[in-house]
C-alpha positions as CSV (number, residue, x, y, z in Angstrom):
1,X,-2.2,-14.6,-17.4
2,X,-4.9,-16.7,-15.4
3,X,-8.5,-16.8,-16.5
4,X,-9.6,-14.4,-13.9
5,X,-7.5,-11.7,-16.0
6,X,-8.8,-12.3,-19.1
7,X,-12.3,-12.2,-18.0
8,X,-12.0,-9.2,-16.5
9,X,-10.2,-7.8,-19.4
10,X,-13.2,-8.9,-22.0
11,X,-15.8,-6.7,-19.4
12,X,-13.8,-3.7,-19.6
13,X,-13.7,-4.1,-23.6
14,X,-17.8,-4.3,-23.1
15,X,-18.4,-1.8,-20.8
16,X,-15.9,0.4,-22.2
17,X,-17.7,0.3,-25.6
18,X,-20.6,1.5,-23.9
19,X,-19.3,3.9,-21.5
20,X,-19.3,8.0,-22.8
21,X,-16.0,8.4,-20.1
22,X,-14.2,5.8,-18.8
23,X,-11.9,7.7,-15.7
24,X,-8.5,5.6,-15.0
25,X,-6.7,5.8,-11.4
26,X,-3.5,4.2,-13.1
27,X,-2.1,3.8,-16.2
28,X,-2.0,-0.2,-16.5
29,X,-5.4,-1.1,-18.2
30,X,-5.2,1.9,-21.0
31,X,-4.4,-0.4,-23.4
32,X,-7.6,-2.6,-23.5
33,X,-10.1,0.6,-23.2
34,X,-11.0,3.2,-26.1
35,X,-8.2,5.9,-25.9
36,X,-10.4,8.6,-26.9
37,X,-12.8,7.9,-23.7
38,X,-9.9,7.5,-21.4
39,X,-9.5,10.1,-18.6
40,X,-6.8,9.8,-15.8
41,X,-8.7,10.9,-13.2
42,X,-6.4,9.0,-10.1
43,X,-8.4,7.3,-7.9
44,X,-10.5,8.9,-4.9
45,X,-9.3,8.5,-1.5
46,X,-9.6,9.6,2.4
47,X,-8.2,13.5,1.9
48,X,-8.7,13.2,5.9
49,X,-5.9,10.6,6.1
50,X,-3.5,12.2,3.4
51,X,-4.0,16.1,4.3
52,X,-3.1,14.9,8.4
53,X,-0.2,16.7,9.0
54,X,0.7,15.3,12.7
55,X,2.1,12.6,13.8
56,X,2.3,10.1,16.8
57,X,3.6,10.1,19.8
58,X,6.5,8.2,19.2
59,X,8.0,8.0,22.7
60,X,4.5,7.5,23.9
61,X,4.9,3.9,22.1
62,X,8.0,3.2,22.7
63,X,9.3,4.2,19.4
64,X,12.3,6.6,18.7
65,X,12.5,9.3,16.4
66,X,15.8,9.0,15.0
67,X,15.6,5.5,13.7
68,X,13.7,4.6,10.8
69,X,9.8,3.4,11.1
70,X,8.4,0.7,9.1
71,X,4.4,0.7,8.9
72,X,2.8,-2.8,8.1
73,X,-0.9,-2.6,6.6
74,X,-2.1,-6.0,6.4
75,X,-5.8,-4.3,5.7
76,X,-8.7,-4.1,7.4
77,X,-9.0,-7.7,9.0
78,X,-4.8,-7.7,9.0
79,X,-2.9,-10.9,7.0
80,X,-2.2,-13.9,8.4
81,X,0.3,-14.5,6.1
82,X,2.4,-11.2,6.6
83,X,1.9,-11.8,10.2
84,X,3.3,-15.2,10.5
85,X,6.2,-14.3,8.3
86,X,7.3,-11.3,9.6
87,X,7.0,-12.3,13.4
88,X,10.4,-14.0,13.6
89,X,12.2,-11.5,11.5
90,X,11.1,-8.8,14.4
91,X,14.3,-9.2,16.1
92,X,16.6,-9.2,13.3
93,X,14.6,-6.1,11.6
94,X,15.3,-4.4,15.5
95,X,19.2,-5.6,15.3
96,X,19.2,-3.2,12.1
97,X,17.3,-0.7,13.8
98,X,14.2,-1.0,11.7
99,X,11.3,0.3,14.3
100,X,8.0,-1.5,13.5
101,X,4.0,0.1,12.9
102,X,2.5,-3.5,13.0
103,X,-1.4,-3.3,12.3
104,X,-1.5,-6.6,13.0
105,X,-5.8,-7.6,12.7
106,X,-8.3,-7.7,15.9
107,X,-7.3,-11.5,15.9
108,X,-3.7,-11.5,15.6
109,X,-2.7,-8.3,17.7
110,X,-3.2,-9.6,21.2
111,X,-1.3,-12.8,20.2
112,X,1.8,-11.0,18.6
113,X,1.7,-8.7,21.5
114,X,2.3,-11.1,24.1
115,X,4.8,-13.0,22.2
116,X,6.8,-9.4,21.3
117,X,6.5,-8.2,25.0
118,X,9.5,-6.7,25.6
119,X,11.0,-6.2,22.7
120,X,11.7,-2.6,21.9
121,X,11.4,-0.8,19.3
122,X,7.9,-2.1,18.1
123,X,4.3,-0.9,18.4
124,X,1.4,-3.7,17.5
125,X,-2.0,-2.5,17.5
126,X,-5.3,-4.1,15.5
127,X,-6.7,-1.3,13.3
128,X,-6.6,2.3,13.5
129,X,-8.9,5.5,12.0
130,X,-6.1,8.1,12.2
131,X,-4.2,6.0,9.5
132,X,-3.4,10.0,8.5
133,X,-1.3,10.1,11.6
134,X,0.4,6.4,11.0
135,X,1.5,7.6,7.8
136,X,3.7,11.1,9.0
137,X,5.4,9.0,11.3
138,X,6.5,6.4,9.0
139,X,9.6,5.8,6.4
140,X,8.6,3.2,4.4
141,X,5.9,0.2,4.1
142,X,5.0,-2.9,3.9
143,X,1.6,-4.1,2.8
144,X,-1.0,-5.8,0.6
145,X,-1.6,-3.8,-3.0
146,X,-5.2,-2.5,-2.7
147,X,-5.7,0.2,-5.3
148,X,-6.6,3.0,-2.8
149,X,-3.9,2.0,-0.3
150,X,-1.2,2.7,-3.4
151,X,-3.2,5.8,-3.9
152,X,-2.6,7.0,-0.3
153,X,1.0,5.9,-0.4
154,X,1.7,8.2,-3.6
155,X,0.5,10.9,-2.2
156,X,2.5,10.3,0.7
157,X,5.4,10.0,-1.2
158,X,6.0,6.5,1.3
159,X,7.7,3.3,-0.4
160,X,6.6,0.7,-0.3
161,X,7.5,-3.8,-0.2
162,X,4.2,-4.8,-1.9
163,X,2.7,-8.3,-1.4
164,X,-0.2,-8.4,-3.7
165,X,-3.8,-10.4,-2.5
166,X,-3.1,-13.5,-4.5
167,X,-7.4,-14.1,-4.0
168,X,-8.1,-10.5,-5.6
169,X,-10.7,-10.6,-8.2
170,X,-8.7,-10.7,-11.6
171,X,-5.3,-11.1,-9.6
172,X,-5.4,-7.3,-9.9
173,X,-3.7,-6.6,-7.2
174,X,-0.4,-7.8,-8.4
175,X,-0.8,-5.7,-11.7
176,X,-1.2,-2.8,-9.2
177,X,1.9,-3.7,-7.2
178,X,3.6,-4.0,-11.0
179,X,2.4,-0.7,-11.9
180,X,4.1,1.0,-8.5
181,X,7.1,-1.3,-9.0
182,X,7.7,-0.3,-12.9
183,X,7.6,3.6,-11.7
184,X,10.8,2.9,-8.9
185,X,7.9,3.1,-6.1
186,X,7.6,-0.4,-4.5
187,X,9.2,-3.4,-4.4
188,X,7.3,-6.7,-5.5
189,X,7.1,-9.6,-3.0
190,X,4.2,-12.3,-4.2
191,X,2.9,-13.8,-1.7
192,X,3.7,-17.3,-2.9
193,X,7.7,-16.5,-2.7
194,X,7.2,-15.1,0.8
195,X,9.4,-16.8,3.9
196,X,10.7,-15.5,7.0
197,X,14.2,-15.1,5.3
198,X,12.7,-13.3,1.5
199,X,10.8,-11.1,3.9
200,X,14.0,-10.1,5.5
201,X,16.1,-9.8,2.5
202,X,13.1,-7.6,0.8
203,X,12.5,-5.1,3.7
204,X,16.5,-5.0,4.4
205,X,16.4,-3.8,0.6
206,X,13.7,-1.4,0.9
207,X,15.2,0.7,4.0
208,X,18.3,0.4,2.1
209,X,16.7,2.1,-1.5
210,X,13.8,3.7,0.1
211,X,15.3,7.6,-0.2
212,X,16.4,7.0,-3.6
213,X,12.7,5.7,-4.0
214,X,11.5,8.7,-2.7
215,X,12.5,11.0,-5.5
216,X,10.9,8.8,-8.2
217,X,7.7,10.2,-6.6
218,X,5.7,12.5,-9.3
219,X,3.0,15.1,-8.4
220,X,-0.2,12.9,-8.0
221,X,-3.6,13.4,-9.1
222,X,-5.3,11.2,-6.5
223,X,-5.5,13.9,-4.0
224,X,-7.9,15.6,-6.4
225,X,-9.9,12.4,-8.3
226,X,-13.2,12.8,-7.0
227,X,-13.5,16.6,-7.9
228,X,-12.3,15.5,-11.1
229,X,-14.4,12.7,-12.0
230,X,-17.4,14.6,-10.5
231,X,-17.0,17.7,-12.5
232,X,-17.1,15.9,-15.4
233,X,-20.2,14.2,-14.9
234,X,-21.6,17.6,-14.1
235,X,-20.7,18.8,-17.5
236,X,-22.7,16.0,-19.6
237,X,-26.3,15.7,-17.3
């Protein structure tokens, strides 16, 4: 466990010795807070994006609706290293008849574009703000292991390859991804064991397991945090 870890671990000891509530999104750091403070809230998200109940256009993109989608969430700015390793497994992904989401990043998508031109099957695009609509028209995903992204995907019910932030504060994104892969949610990719071929092998694996994934999905309370977590500040000013 790096330095990082441990640091942050020693705060939430502090803090939580001070705090009258501390509210939890997941269960992974219960251990090192006061149990008698501890409420799992689930974290607060976008409603918007998870209560969308269309879809896209598949056709419209070149998409069909019969074969399976993959969405690829490389956050806001996209990830370079996703991008690089994914791009050539594109073809063989297609030759399995994996269809691709690729949010690519406003610096990546025009070049991945070009180079995929032609290829069917496979719709790039930089960054959207109807992720809601994304979501419905996707099977399973692939991306980074922010702890709001996992929250959207649980509610969704979507599974997911995970490839934690390896700069993340506290490395706390892999602990996330653990978290989602120790329920039957996610698979774990770091980023430091990612090539071309792993990549392949991982999302091969994940179309493969991702409807008996889907029924290790539990009721979550993300959906309804912020009421939560508000109310009970309500009940103690």
């Amino acid at each position: 466990m790096g330095a990082t870890c441990e640091l942050a671990m020693i705060r939430d000891r502090i803090l939580g010795r001070r705090a009258t509530k501390i509210f939890l999104g997941n269960q992974g750091a219960a251990q090192y807070l006061p149990q008698e403070k501890l409420v799992f809230s689930g974290n607060p998200i976008n409603r918007s994006a998870v209560l969308e109940t269309t879809g896209l256009d598949l056709a419209r993109l070149g998409l069909q609706k019969k074969k399976p989608v993959l969405l690829i969430l490389g956050g806001s700015q996209g990830s370079l290293a996703i991008n690089n390793a994914l791009l050539p497994v594109v073809p063989k992904l297609a030759g399995a008849d994996i269809q691709l989401l690729w949010q690519a990043g406003e610096k990546s998508c025009h070049d991945i574009t070009t180079k995929l031109k032609g290829l069917a099957g496979v719709h790039v695009f930089a960054y959207t703000h109807e992720i809601g609509r994304y979501y419905n028209s996707a099977d399973f995903v692939l991306a980074r292991a922010g702890a709001l992204t996992l929250a959207e995907l649980e509610v969704k019910k979507l599974p997911a390859l995970l490839i934690p932030l390896p700069s993340a504060a506290g490395n706390h994104q892999y602990f996330n991804a653990l978290e989602m892969k120790k329920k039957g949610l996610a698979l774990l990719l770091n980023q430091s064991e990612v090539t071309p071929e792993s990549l392949r092998e991982h999302l091969l694996e994940l179309a493969a397991s991702a409807e008996n994934m889907r029924r290790n999905f539990q009721p979550s309370p993300h959906l309804h945090a912020a009421r939560m977590i508000a109310e009970n500040i309500m009940r103690r000013i």
